[in-house]
N, C-alpha and C positions, 0 to 999 in steps of 0.2 A: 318487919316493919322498922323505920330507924327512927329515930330519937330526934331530940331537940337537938343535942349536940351535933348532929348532922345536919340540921337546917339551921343549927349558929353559922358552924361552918362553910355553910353556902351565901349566908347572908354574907359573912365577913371575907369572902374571896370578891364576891359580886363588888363589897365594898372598896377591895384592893384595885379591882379593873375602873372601877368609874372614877377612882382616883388618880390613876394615870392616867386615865384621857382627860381630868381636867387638868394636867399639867401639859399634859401634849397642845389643847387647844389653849391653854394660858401663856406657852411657850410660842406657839404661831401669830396669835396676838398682838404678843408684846416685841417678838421680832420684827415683823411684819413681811414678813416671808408667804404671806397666803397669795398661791395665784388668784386672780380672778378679780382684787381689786376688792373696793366695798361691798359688793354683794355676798363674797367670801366669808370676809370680814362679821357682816352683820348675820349670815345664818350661823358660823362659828362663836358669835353672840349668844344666840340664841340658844345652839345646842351644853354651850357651857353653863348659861342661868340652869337652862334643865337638869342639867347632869349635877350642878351644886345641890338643887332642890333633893335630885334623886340621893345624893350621898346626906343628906341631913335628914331623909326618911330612913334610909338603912343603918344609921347610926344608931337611929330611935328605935328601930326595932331591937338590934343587935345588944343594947343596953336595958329592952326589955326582957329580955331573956336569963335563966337565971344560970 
């Protein structure tokens, strides 16, 4: 059976990947390099609100943890 320390561990890796894809889509963004025009745009919106939410829940857990 593993431990906390291996589900911090997992928390805080998960936390490392949704951080780079919100630099990737903050990066595409603010380039404006996304094919596809506005529609791109606004689901790459979208997915970056989510992904900020998601990394401000996994912070909170990861900081719950002892």
């Amino acid at each position: 059976m593993r431990g906390r320390n291996w589900i911090k561990a997992l928390r805080q890796d998960e936390a490392r990947q949704v951080r780079a894809r919100i630099a990737e889509l903050e990066k595409r963004l603010t380039t404006g390099t996304s094919a596809g025009g506005r529609q791109h745009r606004h689901e790459a919106g979208h997915e970056l609100r989510n992904a900020k939410f998601r990394l401000e829940r996994l912070e909170e857990c990861i900081a719950a943890m002892p």
